[in-house]
N, C-alpha and C positions, 0 to 999 in steps of 0.2 A: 586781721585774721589771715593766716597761710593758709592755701587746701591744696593738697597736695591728691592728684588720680591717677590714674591709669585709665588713659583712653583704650581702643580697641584696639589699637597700630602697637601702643606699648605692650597690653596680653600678650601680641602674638609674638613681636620680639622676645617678651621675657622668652617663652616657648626655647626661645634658640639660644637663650644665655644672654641674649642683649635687653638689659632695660633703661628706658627711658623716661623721667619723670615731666608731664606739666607741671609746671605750677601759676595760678594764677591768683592777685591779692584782691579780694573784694574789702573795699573800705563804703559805709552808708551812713547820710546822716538826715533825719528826717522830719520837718518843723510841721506843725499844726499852727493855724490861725486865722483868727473868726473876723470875717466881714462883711458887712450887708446879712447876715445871719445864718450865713455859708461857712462853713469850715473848710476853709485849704489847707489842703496837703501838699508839701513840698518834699522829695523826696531826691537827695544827692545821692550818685554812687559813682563808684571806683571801676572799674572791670578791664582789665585788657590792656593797659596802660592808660584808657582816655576815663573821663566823669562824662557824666549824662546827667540829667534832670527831668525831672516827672514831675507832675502837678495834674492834681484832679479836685473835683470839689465831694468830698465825702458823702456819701447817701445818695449819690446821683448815680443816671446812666451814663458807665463811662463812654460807651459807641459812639455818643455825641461830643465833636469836636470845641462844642462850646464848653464842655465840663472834667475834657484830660486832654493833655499835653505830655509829649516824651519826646524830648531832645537828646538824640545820642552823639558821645564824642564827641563833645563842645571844646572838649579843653584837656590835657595832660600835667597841668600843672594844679596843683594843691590847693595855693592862696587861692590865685585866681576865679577858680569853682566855690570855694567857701564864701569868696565875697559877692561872687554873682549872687548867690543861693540867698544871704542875707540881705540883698540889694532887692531881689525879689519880695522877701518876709516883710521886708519894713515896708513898703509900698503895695502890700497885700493884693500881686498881681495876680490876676484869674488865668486859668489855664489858654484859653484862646488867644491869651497876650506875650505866651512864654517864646515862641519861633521868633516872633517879632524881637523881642528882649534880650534876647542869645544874640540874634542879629547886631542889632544895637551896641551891644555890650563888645563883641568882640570887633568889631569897626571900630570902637573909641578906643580900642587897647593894643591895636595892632602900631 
């Protein structure tokens, strides 16, 4: 999905005849799966050229670090983010274990 705005800076341009568009691509993709009788949530996204990851345990308080996790701008490349994501899913890692795992992940891939 394309979104196309107008920030506050472009309004004012327009004003003068000058317009400038952002554009920025969000792509998201979002796995559930049940372990120990927890449901995790895995949550890939797109924004700004990098992916990030999220991970919480559903029906929990997220304030506690034992129960969400958000990794921002791990990665720019496509594969790479989908397979971490999926690398994560099979091994139905908890959110306390994602920093670690990103860590991990991109050491053995450098």
């Amino acid at each position: 999905m394309i979104i196309l705005w107008y920030n506050k800076s472009a309004l004012n341009q327009k004003k003068r005849g000058v317009v400038r568009l952002q554009r920025q691509y969000l792509k998201s993709k979002t796995v559930k799966v049940e372990s120990e009788n927890v449901q995790l949530v895995y949550h890939l996204f797109f924004s700004n050229t990098y992916y990030s990851i999220e991970c919480f345990k559903e029906g929990y308080d997220r304030q506690e670090p034992d129960n969400y996790s958000l990794v921002e701008d791990f990665t720019d490349d496509e594969g790479e983010a989908e397979d971490f994501l999926y690398q994560l899913v099979k091994g139905k890692v908890f959110p306390i274990h994602i920093k670690d795992m990103v860590d991990d992940y991109l050491t053995m891939n450098v």
